[in-house]
PyMOL Python script that loads the backbone (N, CA, C, O; Angstrom):
from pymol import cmd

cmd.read_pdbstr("""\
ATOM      1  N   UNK A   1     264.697  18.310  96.561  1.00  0.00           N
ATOM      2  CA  UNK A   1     264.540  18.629  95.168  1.00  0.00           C
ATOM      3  C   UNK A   1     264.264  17.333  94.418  1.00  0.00           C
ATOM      4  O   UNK A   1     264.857  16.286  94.677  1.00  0.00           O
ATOM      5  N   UNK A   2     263.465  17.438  93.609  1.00  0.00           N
ATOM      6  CA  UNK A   2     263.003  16.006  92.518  1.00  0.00           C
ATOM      7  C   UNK A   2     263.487  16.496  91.236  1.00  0.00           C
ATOM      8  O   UNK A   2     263.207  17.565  90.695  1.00  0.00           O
ATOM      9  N   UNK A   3     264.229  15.595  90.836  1.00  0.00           N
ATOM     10  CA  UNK A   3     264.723  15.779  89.117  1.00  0.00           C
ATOM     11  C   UNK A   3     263.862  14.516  88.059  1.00  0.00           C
ATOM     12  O   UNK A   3     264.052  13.464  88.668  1.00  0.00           O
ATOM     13  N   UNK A   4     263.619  14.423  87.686  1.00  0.00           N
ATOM     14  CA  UNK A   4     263.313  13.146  86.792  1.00  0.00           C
ATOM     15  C   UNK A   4     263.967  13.283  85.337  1.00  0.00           C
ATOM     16  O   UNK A   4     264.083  14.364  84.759  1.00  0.00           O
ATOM     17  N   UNK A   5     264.365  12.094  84.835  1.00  0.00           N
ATOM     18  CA  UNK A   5     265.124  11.500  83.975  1.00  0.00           C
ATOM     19  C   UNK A   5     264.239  10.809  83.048  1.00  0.00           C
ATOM     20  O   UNK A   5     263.425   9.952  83.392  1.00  0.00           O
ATOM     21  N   UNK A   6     264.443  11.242  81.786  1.00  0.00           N
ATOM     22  CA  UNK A   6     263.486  10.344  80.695  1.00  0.00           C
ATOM     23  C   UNK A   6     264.840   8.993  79.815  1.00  0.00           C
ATOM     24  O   UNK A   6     265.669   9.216  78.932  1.00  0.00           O
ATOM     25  N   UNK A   7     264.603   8.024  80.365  1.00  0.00           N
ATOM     26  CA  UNK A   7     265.294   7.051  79.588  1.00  0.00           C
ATOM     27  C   UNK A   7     265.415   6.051  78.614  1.00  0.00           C
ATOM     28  O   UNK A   7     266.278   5.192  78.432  1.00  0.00           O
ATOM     29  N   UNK A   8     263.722   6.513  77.650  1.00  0.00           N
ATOM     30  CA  UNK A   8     263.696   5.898  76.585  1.00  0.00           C
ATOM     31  C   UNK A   8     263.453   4.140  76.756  1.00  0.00           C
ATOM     32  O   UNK A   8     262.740   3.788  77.695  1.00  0.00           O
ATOM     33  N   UNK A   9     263.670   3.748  76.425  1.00  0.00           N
ATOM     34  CA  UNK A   9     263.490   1.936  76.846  1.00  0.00           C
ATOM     35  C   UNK A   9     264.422   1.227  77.762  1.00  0.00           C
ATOM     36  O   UNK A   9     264.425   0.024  78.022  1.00  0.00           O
ATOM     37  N   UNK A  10     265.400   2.372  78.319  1.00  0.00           N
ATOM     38  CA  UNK A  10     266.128   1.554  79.069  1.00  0.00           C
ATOM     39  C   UNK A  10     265.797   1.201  80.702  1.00  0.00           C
ATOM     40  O   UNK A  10     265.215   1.891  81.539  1.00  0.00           O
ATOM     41  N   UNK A  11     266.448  -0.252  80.824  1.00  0.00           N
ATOM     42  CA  UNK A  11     265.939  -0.395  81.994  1.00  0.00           C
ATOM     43  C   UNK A  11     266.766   0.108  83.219  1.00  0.00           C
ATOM     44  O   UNK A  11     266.203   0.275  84.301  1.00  0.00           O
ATOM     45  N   UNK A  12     267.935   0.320  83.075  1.00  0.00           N
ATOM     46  CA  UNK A  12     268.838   0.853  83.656  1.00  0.00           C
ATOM     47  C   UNK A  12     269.894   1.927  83.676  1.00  0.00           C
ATOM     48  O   UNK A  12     270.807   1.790  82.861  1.00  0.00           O
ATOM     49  N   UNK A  13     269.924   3.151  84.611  1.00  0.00           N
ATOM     50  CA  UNK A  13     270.995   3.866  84.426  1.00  0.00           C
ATOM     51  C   UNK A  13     272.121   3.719  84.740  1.00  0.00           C
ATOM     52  O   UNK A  13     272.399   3.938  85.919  1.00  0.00           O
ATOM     53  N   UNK A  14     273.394   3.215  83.630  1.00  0.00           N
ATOM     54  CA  UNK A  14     274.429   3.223  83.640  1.00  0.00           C
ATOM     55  C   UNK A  14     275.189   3.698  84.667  1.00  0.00           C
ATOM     56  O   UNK A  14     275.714   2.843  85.380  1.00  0.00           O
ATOM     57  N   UNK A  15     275.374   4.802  84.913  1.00  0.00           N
ATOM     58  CA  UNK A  15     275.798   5.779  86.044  1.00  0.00           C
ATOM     59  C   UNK A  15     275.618   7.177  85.833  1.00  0.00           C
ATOM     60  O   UNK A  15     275.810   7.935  84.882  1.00  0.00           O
ATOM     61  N   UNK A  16     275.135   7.312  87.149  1.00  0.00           N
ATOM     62  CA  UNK A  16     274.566   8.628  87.666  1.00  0.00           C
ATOM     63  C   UNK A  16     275.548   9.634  88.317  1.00  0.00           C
ATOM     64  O   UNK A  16     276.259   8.965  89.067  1.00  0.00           O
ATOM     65  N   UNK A  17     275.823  10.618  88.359  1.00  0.00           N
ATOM     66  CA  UNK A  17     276.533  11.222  89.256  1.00  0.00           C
ATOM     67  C   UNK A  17     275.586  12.731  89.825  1.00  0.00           C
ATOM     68  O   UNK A  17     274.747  13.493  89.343  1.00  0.00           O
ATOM     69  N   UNK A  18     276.279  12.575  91.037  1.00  0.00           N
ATOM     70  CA  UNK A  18     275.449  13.680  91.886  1.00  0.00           C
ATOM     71  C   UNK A  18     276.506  14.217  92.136  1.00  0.00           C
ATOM     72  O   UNK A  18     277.530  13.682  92.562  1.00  0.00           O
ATOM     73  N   UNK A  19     276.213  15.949  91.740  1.00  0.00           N
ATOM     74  CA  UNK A  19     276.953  17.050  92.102  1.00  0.00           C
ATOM     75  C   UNK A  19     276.488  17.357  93.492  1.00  0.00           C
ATOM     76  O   UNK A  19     275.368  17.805  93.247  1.00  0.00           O
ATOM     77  N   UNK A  20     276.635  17.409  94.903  1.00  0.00           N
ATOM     78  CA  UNK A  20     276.324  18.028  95.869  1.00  0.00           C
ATOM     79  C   UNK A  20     276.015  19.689  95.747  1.00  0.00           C
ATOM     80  O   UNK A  20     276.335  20.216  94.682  1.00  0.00           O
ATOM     81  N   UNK A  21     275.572  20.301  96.509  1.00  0.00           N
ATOM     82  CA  UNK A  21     275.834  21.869  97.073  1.00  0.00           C
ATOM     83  C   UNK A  21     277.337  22.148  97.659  1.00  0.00           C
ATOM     84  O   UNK A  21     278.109  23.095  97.509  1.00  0.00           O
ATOM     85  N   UNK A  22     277.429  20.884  98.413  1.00  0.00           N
ATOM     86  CA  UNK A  22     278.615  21.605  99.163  1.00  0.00           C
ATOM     87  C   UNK A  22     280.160  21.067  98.447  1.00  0.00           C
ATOM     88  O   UNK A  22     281.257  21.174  98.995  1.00  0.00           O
ATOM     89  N   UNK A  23     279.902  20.500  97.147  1.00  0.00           N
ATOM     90  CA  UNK A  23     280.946  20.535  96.340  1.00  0.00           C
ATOM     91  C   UNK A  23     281.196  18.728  96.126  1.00  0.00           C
ATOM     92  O   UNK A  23     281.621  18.098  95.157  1.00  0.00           O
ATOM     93  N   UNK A  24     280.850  18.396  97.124  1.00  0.00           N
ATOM     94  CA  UNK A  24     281.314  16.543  96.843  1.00  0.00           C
ATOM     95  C   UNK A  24     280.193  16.036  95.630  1.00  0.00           C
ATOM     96  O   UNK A  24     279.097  16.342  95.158  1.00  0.00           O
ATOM     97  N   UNK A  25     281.153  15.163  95.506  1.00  0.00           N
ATOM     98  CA  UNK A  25     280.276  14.197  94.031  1.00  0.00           C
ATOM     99  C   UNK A  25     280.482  12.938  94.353  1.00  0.00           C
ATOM    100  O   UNK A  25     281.441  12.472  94.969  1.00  0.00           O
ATOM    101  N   UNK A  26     279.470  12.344  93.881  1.00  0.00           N
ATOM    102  CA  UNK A  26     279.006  11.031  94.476  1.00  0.00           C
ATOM    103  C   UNK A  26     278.245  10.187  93.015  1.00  0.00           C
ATOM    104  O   UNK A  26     277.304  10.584  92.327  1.00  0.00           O
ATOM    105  N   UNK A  27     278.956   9.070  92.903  1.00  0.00           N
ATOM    106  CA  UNK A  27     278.721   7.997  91.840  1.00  0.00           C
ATOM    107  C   UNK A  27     277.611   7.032  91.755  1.00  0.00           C
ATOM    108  O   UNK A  27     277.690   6.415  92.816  1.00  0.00           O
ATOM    109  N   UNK A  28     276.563   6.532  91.043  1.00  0.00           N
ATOM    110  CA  UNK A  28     276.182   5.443  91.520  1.00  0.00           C
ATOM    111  C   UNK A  28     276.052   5.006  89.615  1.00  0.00           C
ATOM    112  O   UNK A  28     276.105   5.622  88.551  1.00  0.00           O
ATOM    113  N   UNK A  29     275.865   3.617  90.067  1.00  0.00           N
ATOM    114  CA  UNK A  29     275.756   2.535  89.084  1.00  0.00           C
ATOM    115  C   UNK A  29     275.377   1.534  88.629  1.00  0.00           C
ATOM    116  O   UNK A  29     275.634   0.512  89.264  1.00  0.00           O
ATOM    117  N   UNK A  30     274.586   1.419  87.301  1.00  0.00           N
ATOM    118  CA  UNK A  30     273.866   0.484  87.401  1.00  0.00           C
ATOM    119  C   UNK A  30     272.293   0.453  88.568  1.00  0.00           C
ATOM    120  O   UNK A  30     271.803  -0.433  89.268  1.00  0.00           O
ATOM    121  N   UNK A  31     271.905   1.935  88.281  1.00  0.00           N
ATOM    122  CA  UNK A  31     270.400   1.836  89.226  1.00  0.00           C
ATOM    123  C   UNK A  31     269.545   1.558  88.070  1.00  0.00           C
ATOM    124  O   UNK A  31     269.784   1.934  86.923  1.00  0.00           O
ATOM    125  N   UNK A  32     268.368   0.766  88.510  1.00  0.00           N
ATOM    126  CA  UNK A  32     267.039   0.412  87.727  1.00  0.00           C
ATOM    127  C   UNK A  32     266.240   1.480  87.646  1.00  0.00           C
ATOM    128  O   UNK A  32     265.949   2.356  88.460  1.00  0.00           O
ATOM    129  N   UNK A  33     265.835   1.209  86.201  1.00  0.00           N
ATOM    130  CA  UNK A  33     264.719   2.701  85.865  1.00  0.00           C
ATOM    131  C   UNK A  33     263.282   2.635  86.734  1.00  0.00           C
ATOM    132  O   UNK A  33     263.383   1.836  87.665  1.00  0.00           O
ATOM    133  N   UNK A  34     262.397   3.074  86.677  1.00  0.00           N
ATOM    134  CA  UNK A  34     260.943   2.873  87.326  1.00  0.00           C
ATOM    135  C   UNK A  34     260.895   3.433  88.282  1.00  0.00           C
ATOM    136  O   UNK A  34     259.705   3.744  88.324  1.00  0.00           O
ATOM    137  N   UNK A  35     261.574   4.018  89.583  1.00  0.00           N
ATOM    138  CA  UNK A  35     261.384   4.177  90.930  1.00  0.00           C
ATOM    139  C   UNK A  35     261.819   5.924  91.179  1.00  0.00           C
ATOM    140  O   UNK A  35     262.156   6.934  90.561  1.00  0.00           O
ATOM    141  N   UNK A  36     261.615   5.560  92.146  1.00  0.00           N
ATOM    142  CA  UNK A  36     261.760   7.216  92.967  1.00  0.00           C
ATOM    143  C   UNK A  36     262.282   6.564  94.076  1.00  0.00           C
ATOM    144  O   UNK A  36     261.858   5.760  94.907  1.00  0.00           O
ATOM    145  N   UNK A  37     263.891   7.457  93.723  1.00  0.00           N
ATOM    146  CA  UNK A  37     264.837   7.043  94.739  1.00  0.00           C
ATOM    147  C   UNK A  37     265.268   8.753  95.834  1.00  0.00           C
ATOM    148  O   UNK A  37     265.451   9.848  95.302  1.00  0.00           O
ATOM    149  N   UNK A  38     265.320   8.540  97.092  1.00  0.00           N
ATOM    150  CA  UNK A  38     265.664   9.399  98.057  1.00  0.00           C
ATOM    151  C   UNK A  38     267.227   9.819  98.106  1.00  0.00           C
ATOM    152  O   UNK A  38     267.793   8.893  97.524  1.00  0.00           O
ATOM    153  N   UNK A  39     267.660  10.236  98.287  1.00  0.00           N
ATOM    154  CA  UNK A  39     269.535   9.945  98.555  1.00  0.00           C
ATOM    155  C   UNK A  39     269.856  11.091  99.378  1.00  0.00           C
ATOM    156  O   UNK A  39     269.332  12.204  99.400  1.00  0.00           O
ATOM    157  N   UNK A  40     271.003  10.519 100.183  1.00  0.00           N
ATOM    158  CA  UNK A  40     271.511  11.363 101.124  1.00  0.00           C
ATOM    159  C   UNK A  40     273.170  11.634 100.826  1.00  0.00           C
ATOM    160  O   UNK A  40     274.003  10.838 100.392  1.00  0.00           O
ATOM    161  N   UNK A  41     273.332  13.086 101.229  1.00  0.00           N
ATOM    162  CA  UNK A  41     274.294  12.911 100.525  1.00  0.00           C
ATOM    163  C   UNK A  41     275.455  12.468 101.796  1.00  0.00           C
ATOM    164  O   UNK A  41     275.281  12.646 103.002  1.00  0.00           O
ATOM    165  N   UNK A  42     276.911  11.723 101.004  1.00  0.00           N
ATOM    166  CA  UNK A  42     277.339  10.670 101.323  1.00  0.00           C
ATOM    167  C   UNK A  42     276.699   9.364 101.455  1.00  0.00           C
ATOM    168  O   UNK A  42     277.275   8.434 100.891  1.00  0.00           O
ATOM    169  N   UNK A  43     275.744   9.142 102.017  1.00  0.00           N
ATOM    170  CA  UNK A  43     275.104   7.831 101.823  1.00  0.00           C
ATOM    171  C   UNK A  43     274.475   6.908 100.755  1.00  0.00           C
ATOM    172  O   UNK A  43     274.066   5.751 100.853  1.00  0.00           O
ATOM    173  N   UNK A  44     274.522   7.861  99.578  1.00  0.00           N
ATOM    174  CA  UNK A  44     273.617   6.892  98.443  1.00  0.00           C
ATOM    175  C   UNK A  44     272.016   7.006  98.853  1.00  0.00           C
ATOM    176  O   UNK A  44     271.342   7.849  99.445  1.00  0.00           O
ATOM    177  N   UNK A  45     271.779   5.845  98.291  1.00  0.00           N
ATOM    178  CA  UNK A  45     270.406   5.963  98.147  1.00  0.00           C
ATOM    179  C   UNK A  45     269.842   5.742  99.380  1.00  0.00           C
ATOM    180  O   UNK A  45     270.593   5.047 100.065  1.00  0.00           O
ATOM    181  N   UNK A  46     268.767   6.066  99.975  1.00  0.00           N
ATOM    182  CA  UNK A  46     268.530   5.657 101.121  1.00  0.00           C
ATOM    183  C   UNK A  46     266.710   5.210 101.254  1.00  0.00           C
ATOM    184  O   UNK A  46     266.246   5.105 102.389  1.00  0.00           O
ATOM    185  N   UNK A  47     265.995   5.026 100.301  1.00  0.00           N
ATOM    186  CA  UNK A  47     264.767   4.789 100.188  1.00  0.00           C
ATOM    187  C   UNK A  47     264.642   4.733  98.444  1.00  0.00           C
ATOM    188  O   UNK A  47     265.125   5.556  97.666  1.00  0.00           O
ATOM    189  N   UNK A  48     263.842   3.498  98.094  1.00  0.00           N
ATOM    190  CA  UNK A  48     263.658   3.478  96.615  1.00  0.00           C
ATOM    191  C   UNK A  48     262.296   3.139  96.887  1.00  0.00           C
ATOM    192  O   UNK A  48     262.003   2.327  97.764  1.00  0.00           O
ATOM    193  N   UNK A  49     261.212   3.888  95.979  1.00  0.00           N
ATOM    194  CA  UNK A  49     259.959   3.433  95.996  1.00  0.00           C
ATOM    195  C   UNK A  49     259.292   3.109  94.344  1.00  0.00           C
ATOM    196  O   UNK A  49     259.378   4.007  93.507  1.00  0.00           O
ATOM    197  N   UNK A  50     258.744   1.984  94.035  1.00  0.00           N
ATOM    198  CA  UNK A  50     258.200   1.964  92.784  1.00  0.00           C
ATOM    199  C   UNK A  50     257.497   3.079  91.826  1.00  0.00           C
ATOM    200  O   UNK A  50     256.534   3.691  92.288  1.00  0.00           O
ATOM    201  N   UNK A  51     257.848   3.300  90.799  1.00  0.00           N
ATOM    202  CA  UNK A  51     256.341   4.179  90.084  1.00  0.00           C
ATOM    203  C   UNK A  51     255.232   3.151  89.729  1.00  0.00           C
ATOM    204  O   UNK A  51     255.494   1.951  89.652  1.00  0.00           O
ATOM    205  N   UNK A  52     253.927   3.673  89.505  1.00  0.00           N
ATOM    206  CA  UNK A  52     253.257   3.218  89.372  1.00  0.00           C
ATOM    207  C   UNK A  52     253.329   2.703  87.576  1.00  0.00           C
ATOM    208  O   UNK A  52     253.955   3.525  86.908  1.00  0.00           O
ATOM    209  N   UNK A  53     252.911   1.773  86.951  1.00  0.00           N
ATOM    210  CA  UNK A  53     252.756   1.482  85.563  1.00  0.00           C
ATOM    211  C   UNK A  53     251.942   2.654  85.086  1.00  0.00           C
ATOM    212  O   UNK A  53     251.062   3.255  85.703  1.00  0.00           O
ATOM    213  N   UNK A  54     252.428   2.878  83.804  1.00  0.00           N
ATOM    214  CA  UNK A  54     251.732   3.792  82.982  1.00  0.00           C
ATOM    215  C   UNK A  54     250.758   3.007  82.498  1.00  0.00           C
ATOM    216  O   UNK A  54     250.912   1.787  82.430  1.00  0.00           O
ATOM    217  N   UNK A  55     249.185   3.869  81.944  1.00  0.00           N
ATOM    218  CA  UNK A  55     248.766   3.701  81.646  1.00  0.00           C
ATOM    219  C   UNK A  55     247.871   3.139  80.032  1.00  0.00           C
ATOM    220  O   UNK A  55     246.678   2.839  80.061  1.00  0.00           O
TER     221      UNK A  55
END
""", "prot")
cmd.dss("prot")
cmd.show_as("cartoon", "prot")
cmd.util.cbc("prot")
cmd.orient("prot")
């Protein structure tokens, strides 16, 4: 599933939290805006790839 997040000028999200399916929740903090990040759950992130600059 892909969600995207509109964050206005910031360069960073404070903290994120991920609700799982199977009920666990999982924290992260302090991720940089711009990218397309993968995550597994328990593991965090597990692949971050750049966006391209807007035009």
């Amino acid at each position: 599933m892909r969600l995207h997040f509109g964050l206005g000028a910031a360069s960073t999200m404070d903290e994120v939290e991920i609700r799982w399916p199977s009920g666990t929740t999982e924290t992260l903090r302090g991720v940089p805006a711009d990218f397309i990040y993968a995550l597994v759950e328990g593991s965090g992130i597990q692949e971050k790839l750049a966006l391209p600059p807007l035009k």
